[in-house]
C-alpha positions as CSV (number, residue, x, y, z in Angstrom):
1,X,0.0,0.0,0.0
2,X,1.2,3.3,-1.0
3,X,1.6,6.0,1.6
4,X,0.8,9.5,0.6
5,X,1.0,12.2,3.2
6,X,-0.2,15.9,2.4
7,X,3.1,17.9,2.9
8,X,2.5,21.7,2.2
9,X,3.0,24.3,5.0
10,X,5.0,21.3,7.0
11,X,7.7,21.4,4.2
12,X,8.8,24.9,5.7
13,X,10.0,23.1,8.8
14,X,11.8,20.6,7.1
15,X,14.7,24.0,6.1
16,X,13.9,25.6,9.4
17,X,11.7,28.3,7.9
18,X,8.2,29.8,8.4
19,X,5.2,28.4,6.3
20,X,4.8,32.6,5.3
21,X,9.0,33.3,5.0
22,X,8.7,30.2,2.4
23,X,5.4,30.6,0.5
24,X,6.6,34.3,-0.1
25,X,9.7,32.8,-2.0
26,X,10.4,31.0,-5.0
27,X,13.5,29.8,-4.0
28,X,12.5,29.0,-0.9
29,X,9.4,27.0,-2.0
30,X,11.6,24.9,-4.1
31,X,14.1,24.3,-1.2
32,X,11.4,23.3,1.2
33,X,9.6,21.2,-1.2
34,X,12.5,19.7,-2.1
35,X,14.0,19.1,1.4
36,X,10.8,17.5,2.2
37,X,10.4,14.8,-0.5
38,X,14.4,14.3,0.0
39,X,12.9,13.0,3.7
40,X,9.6,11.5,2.7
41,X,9.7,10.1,-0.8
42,X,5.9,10.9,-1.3
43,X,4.4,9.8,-4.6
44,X,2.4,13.2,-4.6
45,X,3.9,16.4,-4.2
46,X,2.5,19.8,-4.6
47,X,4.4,23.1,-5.5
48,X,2.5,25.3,-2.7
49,X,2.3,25.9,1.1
50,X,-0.6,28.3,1.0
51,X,-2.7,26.5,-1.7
52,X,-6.3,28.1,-1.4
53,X,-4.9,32.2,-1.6
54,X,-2.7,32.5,-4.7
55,X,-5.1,33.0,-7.2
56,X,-6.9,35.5,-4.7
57,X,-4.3,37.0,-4.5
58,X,-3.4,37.5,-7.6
59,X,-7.1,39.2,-8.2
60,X,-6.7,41.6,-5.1
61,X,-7.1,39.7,-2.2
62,X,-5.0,40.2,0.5
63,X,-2.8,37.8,2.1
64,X,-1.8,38.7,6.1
65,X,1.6,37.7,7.5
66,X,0.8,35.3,10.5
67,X,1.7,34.9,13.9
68,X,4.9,32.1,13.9
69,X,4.2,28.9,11.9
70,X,0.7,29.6,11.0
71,X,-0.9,29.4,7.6
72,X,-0.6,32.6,5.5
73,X,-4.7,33.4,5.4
74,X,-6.4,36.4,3.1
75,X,-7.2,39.3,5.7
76,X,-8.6,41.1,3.0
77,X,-11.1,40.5,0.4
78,X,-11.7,43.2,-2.4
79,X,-14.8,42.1,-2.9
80,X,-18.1,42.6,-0.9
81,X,-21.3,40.8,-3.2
82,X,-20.8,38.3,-6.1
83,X,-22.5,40.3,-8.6
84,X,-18.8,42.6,-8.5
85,X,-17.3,39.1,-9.7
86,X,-18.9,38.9,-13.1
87,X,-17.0,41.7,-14.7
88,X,-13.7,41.0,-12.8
89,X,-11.3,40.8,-16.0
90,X,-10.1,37.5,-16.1
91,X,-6.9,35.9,-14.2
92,X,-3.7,36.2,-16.4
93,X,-1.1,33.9,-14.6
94,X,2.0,35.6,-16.8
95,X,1.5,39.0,-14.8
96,X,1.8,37.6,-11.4
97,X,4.9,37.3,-10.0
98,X,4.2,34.3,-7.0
99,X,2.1,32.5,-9.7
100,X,5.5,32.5,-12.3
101,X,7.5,31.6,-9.4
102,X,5.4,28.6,-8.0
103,X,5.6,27.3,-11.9
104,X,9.2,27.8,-11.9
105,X,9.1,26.1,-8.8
106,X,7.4,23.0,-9.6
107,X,9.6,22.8,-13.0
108,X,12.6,22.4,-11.2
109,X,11.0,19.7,-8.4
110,X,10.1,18.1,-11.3
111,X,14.1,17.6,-12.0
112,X,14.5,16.8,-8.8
113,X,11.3,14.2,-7.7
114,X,12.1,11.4,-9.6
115,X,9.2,8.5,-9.3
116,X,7.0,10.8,-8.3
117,X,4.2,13.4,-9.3
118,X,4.9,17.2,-9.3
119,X,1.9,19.0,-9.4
120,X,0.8,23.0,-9.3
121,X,-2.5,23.8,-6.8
122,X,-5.0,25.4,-8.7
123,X,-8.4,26.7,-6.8
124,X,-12.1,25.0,-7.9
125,X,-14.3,27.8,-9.2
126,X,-16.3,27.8,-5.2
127,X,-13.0,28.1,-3.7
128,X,-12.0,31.0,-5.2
129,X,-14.9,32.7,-4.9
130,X,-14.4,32.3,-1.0
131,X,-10.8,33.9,-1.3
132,X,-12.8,37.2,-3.2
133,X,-15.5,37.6,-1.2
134,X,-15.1,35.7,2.2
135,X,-16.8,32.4,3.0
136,X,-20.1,33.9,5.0
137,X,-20.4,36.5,2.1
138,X,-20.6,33.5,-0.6
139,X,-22.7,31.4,1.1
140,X,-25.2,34.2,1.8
141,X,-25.0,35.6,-2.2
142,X,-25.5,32.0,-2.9
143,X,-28.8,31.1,-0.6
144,X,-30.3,34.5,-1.7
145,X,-29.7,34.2,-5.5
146,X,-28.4,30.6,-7.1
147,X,-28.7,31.9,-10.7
148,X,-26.5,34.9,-9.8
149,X,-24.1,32.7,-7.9
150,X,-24.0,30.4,-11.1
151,X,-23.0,33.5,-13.3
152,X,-20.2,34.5,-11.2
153,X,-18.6,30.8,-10.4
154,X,-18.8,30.9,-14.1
155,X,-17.0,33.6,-14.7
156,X,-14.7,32.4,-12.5
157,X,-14.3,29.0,-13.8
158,X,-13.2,30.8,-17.2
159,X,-10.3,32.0,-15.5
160,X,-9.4,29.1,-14.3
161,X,-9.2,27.5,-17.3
162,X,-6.8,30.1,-18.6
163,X,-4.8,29.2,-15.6
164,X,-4.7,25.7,-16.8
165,X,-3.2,26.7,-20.0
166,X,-0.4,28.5,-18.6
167,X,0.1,25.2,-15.9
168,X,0.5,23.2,-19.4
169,X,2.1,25.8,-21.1
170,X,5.4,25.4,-18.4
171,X,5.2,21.5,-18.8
172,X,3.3,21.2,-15.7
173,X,0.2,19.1,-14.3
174,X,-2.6,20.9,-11.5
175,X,-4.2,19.3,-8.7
176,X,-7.5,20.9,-8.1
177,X,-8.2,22.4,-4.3
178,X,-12.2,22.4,-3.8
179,X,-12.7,21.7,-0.1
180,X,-15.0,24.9,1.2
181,X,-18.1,23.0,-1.4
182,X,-18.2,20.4,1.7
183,X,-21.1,19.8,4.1
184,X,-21.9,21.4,6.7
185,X,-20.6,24.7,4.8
186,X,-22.3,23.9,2.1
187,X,-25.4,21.4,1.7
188,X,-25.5,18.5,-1.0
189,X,-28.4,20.3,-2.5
190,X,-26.2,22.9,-3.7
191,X,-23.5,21.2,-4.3
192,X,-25.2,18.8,-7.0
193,X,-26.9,22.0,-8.0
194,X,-24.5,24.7,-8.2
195,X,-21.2,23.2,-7.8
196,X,-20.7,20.0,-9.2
197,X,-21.3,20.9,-13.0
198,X,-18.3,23.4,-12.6
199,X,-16.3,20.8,-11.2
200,X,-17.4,18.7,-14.5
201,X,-16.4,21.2,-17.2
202,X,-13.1,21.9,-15.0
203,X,-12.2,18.7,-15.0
204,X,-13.1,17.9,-19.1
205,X,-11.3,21.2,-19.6
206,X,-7.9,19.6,-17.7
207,X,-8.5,16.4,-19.7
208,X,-8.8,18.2,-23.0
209,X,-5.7,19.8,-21.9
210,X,-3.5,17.2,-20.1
211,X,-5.0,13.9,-20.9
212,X,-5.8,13.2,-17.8
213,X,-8.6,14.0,-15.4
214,X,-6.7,15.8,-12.6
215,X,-6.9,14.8,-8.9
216,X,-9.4,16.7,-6.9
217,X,-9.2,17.7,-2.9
218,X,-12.0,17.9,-0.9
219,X,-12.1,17.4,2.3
220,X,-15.1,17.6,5.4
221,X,-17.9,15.6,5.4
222,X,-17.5,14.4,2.1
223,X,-19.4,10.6,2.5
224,X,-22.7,13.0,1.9
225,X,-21.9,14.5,-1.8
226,X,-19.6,11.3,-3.2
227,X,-22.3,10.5,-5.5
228,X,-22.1,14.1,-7.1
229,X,-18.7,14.5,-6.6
230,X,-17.7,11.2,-8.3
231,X,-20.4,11.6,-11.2
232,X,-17.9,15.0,-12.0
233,X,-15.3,12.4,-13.5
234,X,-12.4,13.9,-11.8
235,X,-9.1,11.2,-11.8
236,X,-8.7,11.1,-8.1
237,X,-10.5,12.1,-5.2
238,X,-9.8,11.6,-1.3
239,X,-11.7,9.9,1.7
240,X,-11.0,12.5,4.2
241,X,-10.8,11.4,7.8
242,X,-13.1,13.1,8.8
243,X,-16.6,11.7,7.1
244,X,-18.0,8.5,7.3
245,X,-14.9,6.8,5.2
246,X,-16.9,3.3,5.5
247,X,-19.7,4.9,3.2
248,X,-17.1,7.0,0.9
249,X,-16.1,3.7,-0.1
250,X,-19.0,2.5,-0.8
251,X,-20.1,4.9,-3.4
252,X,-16.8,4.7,-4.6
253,X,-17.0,0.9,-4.8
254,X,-19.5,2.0,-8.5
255,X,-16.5,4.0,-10.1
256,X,-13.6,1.6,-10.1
257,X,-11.7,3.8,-12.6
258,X,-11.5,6.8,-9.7
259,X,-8.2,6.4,-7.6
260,X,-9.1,7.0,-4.1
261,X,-6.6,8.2,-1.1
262,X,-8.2,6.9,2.4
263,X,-6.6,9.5,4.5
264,X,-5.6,8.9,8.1
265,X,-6.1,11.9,10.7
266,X,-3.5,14.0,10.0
267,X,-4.0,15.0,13.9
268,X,-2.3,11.7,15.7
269,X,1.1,13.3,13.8
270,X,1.6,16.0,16.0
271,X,2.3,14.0,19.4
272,X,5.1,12.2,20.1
273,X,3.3,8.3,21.0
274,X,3.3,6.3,17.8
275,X,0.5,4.1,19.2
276,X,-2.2,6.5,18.4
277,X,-0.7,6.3,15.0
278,X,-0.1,2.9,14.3
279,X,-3.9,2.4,15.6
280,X,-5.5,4.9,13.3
281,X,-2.6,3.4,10.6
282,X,-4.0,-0.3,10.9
283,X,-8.0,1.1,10.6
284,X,-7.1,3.0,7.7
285,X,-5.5,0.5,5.9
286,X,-7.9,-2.3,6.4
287,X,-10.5,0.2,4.6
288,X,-8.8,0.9,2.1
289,X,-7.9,-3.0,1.4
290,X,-11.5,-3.4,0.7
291,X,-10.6,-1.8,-3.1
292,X,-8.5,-1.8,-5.9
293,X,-7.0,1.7,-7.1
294,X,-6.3,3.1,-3.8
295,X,-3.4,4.6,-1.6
296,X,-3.6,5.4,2.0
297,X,-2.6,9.0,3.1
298,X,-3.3,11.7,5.5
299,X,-4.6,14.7,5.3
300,X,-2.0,17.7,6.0
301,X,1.0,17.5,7.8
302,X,1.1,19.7,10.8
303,X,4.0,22.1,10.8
304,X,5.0,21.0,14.3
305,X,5.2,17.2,13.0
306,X,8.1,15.6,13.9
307,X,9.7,14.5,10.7
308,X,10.6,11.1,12.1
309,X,7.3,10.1,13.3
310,X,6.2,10.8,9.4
311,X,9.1,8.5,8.4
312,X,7.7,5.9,10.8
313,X,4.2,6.0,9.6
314,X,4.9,5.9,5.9
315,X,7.3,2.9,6.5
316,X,4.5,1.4,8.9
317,X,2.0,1.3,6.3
318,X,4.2,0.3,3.2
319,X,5.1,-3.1,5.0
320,X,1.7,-3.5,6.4
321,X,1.4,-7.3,7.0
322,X,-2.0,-8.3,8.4
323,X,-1.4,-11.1,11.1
């Protein structure tokens, strides 16, 4: 069984640097990333630390410095209704200086990752939307007026696209980050209604692009939207820890062709007692031994992780032996 771990603000650590001192540097991103699959090995790795603000960013939003080792967050949205989002020209990824650097970044891991995937995070239509206008101010726009909310994510999605083309332009692949279109932020309703026929067109658009369906990350209670989700076609897809993993699988069980990452709780990583670990280890891997096309993982790494214990858990589960 394949152990993939979610290594993105944690990589910082790993060269003795702040998650925001390395997500505001090319160089540095490539050093951390680097340092961190040096350690690790991981199959997956993805050029970011701060994966859900760059594209916000790069529209306006505005990205805080935290306090320590916490996540760099968007302190600032520029916009205040979703109608403002329909004539926001659209994203061009050439004019931004972190989004050429995480490229570059991910071009050189690429030289440097051998065996495994380099990929470039790239925000779902919903998540982006969330970066512009806050979370509360999205879901409000969208309870009040779906058709509106439809025209903006659609806007949206357009530049997304565009970013796509510059990901394949630089020789590289994306991994779609969709997690705020979970329950209980958002209901099934509208994600089946609203949310999951962006997700399709995304995810044909990658194909057309990359020939491939790309891997897409959402987390929360996912169990209660795997139909919909899963009906999008996307190439990969995670059962996060924290839904009802038993009936992820399931669904999942009636589209074989989906590669699906049973996560462990990234939580039991940041003490220092591998018991905890190897027990949520050994139930997560007798899940996901119930289907073919699967990997084991864990959602993301704390920072404070100790890099050993990581080491310990990915050997644990790679020479798994049921007794």
């Amino acid at each position: 069984m394949k152990f993939s771990p979610g290594i993105y603000d944690h990589a910082a650590r790993i060269i003795g640097q702040t998650p925001w001192e390395v997500s505001r540097s090319g160089t540095r991103l490539l050093e951390a990333h680097r340092a961190a699959w040096k350690y690790y090995q991981h199959p997956l790795v993805v050029a970011g630390i701060d994966v859900y603000n760059l594209e916000a960013e790069a529209y306006g939003a505005v990205v805080g410095k935290p306090m320590g080792n916490n996540v760099p967050a968007i302190v600032s949205h520029p916009f205040s209704e979703l109608g403002g989002l329909i004539g926001l020209p659209l994203l061009e990824p050439s004019r931004h200086e972190r989004i050429r650097e995480v490229l570059a970044a991910a071009g050189a891991l690429r030289e440097t990752c051998s065996g495994s995937v380099v990929r470039v995070p790239v925000c779902g239509p919903f998540a982006l939307a969330a970066g512009l206008l806050g979370m509360e101010q999205l879901l409000i726009g969208l309870m009040e007026d779906e058709q509106l909310a439809r025209a903006a994510l659609e806007h949206l999605l357009q530049g997304q696209i565009r970013y796509l083309r510059a990901i394949r332009d630089a020789g590289g692949l994306p991994v779609i980050f969709e997690s705020g279109t979970t329950p209980p932020l958002l209901p099934p309703r509208l994600f089946l209604a609203v949310e999951a026929p962006m997700l399709r067109r995304l995810f044909a658009a990658a194909e057309s692009l990359f020939g491939e369906r790309p891997p897409c990350i959402i987390g929360g209670d996912a169990a209660l939207i795997a139909e919909a989700l899963l009906n999008t076609a996307p190439g990969f897809v995670i059962a996060p820890s924290e839904t009802d993993q038993a009936e992820f699988l399931r669904v999942a069980s009636h589209y074989p062709h989906v590669h699906v990452r049973v996560n462990i709780a990234a939580s039991v990583l940041s003490g220092t007692d591998f018991r905890p670990v190897q027990a949520e280890a050994e139930r997560v891997i007798k899940l996901a031994a119930q289907r073919q096309n699967v990997s084991v993982g864990c959602g993301v790494v704390p920072v404070e992780a100790k890099p050993d214990m990581v080491c310990r858990l990915r050997d644990f589960v790679e020479n798994f032996r049921e007794t």
